[in-house]
C-alpha positions as CSV (number, residue, x, y, z in Angstrom):
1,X,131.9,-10.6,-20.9
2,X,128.8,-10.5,-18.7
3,X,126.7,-7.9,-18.1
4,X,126.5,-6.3,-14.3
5,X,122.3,-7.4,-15.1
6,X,123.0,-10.3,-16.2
7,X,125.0,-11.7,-13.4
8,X,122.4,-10.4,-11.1
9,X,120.0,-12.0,-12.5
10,X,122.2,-15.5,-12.4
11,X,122.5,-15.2,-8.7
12,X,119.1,-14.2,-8.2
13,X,118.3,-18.1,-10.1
14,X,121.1,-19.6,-8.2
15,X,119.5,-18.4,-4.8
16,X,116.0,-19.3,-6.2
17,X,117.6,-23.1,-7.0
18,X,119.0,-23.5,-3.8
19,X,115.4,-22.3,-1.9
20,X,113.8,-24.8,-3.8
21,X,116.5,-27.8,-3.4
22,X,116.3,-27.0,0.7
23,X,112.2,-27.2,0.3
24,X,112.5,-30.8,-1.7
25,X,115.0,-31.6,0.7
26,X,112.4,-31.3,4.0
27,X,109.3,-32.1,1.7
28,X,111.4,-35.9,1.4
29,X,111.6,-36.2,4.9
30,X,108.4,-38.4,5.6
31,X,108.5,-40.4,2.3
32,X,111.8,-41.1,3.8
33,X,110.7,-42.0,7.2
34,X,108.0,-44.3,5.7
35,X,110.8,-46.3,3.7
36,X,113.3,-46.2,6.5
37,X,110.5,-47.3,8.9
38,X,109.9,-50.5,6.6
39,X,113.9,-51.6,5.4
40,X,116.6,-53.3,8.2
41,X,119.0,-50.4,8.9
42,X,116.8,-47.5,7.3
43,X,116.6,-45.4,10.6
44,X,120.1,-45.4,10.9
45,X,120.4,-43.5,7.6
46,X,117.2,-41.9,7.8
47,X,118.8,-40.1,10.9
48,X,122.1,-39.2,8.8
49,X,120.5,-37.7,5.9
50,X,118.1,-36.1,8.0
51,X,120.2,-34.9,10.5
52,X,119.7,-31.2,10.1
53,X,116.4,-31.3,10.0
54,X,115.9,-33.6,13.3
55,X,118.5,-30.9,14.9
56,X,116.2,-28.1,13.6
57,X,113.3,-30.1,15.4
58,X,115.1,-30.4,18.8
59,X,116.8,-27.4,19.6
60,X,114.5,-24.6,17.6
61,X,110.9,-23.6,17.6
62,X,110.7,-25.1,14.7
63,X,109.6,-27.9,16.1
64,X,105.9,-27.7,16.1
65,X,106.2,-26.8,12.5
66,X,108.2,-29.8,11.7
67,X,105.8,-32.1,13.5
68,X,103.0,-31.0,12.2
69,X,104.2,-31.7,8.8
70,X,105.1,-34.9,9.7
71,X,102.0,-35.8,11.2
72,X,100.0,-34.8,7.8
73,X,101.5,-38.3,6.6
74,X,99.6,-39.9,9.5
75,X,103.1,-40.1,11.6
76,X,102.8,-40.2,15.3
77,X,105.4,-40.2,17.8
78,X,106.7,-43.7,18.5
């Protein structure tokens, strides 16, 4: 039997996991664009993986945020 610390502590490193997988998950976004940019088809799926983030981008003021970080990579609006 657990602990009441101890399973704390697991759910503080299970929110801790999922904060960082979120982070990866937008930090992949333009190494993604770049390859979808280049293969037949790859917007289509860029746009499906990435949906979340392109919603986050149009309806939030997030926006400038998002683009900025895009344009880091050397992105511009097409």
């Amino acid at each position: 039997m657990s602990t009441p610390s101890s399973s704390k502590f697991g759910k503080y490193i299970l929110v801790i996991v999922f904060a960082v997988l979120l982070f990866l998950y937008f930090l992949s976004m333009k190494p993604a664009l770049a390859i979808a940019n280049r293969t037949p088809g790859g917007m289509t799926l860029f746009r499906e993986v990435y949906c979340p983030i392109i919603w986050l981008h149009d309806h939030t003021s997030l926006n400038k945020a998002i683009k900025s970080y895009v344009n880091i990579w050397g992105w511009s609006d097409q």
